[in-house]
C-alpha positions as CSV (number, residue, x, y, z in Angstrom):
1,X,0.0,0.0,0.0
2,X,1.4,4.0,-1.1
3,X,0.9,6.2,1.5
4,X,-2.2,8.6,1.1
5,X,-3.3,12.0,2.3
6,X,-7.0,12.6,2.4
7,X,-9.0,15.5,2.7
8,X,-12.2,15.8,4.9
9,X,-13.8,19.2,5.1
10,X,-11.2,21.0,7.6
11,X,-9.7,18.0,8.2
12,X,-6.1,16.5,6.9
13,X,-5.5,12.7,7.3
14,X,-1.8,12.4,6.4
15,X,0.7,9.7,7.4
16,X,2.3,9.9,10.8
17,X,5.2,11.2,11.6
18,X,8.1,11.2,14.8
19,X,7.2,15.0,15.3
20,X,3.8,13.7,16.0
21,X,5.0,11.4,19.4
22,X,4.8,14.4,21.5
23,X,0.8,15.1,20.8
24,X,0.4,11.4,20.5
25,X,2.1,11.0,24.7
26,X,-0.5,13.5,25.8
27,X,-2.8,11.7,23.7
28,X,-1.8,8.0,25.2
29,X,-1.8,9.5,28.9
30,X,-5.5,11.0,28.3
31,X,-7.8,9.2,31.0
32,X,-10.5,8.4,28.0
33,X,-8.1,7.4,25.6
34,X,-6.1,5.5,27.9
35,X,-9.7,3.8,29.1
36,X,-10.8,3.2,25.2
37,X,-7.9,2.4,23.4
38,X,-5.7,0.5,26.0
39,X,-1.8,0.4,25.4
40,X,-0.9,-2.8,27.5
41,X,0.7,-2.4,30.6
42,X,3.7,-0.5,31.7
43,X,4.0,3.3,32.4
44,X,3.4,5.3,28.8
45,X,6.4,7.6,28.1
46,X,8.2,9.1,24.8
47,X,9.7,6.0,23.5
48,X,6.3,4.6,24.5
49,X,4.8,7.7,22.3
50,X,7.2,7.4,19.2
51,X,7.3,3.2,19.0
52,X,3.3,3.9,18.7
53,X,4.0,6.4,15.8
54,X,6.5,4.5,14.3
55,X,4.1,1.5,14.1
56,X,1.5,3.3,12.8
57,X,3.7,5.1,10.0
58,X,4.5,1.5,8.8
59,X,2.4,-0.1,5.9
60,X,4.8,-2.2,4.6
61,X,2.8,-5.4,5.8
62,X,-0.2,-4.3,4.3
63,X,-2.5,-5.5,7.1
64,X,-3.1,-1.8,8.4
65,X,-3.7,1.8,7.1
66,X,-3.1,4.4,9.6
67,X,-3.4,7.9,9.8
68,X,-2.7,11.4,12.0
69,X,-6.2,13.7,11.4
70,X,-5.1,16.7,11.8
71,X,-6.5,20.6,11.3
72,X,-5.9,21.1,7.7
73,X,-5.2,25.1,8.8
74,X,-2.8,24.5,11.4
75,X,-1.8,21.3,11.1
76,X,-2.8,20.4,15.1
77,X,-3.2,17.0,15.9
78,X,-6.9,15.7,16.6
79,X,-6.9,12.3,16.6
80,X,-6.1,8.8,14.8
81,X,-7.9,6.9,12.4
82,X,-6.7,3.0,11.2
83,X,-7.6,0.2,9.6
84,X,-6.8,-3.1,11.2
85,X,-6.7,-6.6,9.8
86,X,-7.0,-6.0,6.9
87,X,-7.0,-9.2,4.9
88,X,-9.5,-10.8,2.0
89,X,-11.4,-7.8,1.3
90,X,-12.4,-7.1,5.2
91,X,-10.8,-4.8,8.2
92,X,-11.7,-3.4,11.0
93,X,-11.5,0.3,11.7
94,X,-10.6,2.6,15.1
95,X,-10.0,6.2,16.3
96,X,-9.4,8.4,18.5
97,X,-9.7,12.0,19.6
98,X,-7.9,14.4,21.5
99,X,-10.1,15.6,24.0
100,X,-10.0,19.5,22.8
101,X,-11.7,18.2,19.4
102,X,-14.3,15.9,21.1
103,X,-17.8,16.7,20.5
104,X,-16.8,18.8,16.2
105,X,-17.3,15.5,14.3
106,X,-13.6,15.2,14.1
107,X,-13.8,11.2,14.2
108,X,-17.2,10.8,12.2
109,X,-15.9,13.3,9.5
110,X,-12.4,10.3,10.0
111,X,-14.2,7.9,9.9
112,X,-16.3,8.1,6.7
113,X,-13.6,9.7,4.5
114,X,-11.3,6.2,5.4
115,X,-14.2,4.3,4.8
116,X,-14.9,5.9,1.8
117,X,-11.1,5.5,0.5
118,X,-10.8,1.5,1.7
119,X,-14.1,0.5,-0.3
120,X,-12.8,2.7,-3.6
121,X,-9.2,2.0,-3.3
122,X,-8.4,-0.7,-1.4
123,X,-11.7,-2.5,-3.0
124,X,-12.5,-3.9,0.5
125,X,-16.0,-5.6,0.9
126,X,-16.7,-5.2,4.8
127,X,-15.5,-2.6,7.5
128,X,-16.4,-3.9,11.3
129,X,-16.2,-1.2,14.1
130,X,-16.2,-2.5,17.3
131,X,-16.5,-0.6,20.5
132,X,-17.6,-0.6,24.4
133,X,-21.1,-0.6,25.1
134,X,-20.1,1.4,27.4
135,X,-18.8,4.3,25.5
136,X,-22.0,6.2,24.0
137,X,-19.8,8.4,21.8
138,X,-18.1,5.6,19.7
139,X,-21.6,4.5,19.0
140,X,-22.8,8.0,17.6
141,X,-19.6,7.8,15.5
142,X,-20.6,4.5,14.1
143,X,-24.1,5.9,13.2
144,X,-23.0,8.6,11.8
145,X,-20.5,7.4,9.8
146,X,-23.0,5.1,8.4
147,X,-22.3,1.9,10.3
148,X,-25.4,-0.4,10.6
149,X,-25.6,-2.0,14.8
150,X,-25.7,-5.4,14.1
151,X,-25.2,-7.2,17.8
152,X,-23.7,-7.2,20.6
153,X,-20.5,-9.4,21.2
154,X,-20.8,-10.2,24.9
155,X,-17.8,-9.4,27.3
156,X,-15.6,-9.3,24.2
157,X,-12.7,-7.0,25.0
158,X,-10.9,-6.0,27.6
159,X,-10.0,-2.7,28.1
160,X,-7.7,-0.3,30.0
161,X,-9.0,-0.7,33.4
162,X,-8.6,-4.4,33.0
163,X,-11.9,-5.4,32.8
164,X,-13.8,-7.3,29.6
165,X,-16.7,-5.5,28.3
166,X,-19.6,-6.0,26.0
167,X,-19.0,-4.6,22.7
168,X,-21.6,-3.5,20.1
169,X,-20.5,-4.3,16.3
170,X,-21.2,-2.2,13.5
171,X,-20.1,-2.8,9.8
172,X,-20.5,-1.3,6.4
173,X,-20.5,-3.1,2.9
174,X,-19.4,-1.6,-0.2
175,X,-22.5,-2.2,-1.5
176,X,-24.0,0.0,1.8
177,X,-23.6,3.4,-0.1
């Protein structure tokens, strides 16, 4: 996979970069972040910060597609968007958002325009979205983004406080739009 920017609106989704590890360790350390998106155990520090980066920067597998969204004025880092597993025409997507841009449709507006590039370019069939049950605004991103509920995978992940939670699971088709 060739490295992509994408516009969204105001938003730029551009490959990540080591200058990003600073933004993304005040990310990691946010309480809601930390919560949603675990990072394993062990205290979360630069190295921590720029390994993360540096994974994500890295499509050479071609099993994932990760990107910084960031202002498209400034440049300042919102959040992340990424495809996971991707493999036989399915993935899974995720994202985050810096808590100063929670609450703009930063990660719907992410969301859809990755979509919208893995069905088109990568020609992928299904997207799953996965997240707590008990994290309401993951689920308005999935709605809005056009991700249809489909169940509930019971006690199904667990996340940073330890403990495994119900999940709901959303997915769109290609043939959704």
């Amino acid at each position: 996979m060739e490295y992509v920017e994408l516009a969204a609106d105001d938003l730029l989704l551009r490959p990540w970069r080591d200058a990003d590890a600073p933004a993304v360790l005040d990310a990691l350390r946010d309480p809601a972040i930390a919560q949603w998106n675990p990072q394993g155990d062990g205290p979360i520090d630069g190295q921590v910060a720029l390994l993360w980066v540096r994974r994500r920067a890295d499509w050479s597998a071609g099993d994932h597609a990760s990107l910084a969204v960031a202002d498209a004025g400034d440049g300042e880092l919102l959040g992340s968007v990424s495809l996971h597993h991707i493999r036989h025409g399915d993935a899974s997507i995720g994202y985050w958002t810096m808590p100063a841009a929670r609450g703009r449709g930063v990660a719907t507006r992410a969301v859809a325009r990755l979509t919208a590039w893995a069905f088109d370019n990568l020609r992928l069939h299904r997207i799953e979205l996965c997240h707590a049950v008990a994290n309401p605004a993951s689920c308005r991103v999935a709605d809005r983004a056009g991700y249809a509920a489909e169940g509930t995978l019971r006690e199904s992940y667990r996340y940073g406080d330890g403990r495994r939670y119900d999940e709901h699971l959303h997915a769109r088709l290609a043939t959704d739009r």
